[in-house]
C-alpha positions in Angstrom: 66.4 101.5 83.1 68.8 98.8 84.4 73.0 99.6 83.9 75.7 97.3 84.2 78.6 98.5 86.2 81.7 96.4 85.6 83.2 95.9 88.8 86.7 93.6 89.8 85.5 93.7 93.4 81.6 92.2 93.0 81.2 90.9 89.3 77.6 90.9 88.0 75.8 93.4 91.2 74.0 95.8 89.8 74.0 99.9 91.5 70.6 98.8 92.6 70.9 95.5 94.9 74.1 96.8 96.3 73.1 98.4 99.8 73.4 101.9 99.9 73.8 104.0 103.1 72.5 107.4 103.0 72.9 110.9 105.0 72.2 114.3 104.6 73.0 117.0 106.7 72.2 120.7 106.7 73.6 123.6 108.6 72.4 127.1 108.6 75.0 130.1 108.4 72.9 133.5 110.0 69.3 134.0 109.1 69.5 133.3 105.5 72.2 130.9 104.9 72.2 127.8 104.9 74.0 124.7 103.4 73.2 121.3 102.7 74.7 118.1 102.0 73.4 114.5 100.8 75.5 111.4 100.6 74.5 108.2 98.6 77.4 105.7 99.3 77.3 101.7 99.1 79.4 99.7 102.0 82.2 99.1 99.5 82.4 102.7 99.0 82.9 103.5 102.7 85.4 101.1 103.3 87.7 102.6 100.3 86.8 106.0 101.8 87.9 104.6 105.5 91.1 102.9 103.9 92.0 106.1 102.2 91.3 108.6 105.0 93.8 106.0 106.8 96.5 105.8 104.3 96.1 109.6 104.8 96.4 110.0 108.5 99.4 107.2 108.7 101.3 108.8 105.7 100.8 112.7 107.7 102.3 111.1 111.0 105.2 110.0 108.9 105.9 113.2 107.7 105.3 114.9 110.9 108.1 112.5 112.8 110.1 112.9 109.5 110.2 117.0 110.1 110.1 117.0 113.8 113.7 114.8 113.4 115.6 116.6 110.8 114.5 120.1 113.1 116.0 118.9 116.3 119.0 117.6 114.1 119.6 120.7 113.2 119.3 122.4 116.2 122.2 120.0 117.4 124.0 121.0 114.5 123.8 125.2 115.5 124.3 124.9 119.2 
């Protein structure tokens, strides 16, 4: 069974000739636990996962300066 995805970024690839990358990792939590994980992702995949994880790291260093700047303004404003 072949589906069509319709896709702005690579018109007319199908799931199955795009290359996939694949992991799987498994961790074990006392004697009986355990959890695992698999990951099926294609290249365009991880590069909107990298370009969101960035937006996400540069947005949290602007909020941290944003706070860390208003708290020593205030601290000149008490003392």
């Amino acid at each position: 069974m072949t589906e069509e995805v319709n896709s702005s970024i690579a018109p007319g690839v199908l799931p199955d000739m795009a290359p996939q990358h694949r992991a799987r990792a498994t961790i074990r939590i006392g004697k009986h636990g355990r959890l695992t994980a698999r990951l099926d992702i294609t290249s365009i995949g991880l590069l909107a996962v990298g370009a969101l994880v960035s937006s996400i790291l540069l947005s949290t260093t602007v909020l941290v300066r944003a706070s860390v700047r208003e708290g020593a303004q205030a601290k000149a404003i008490q003392h």
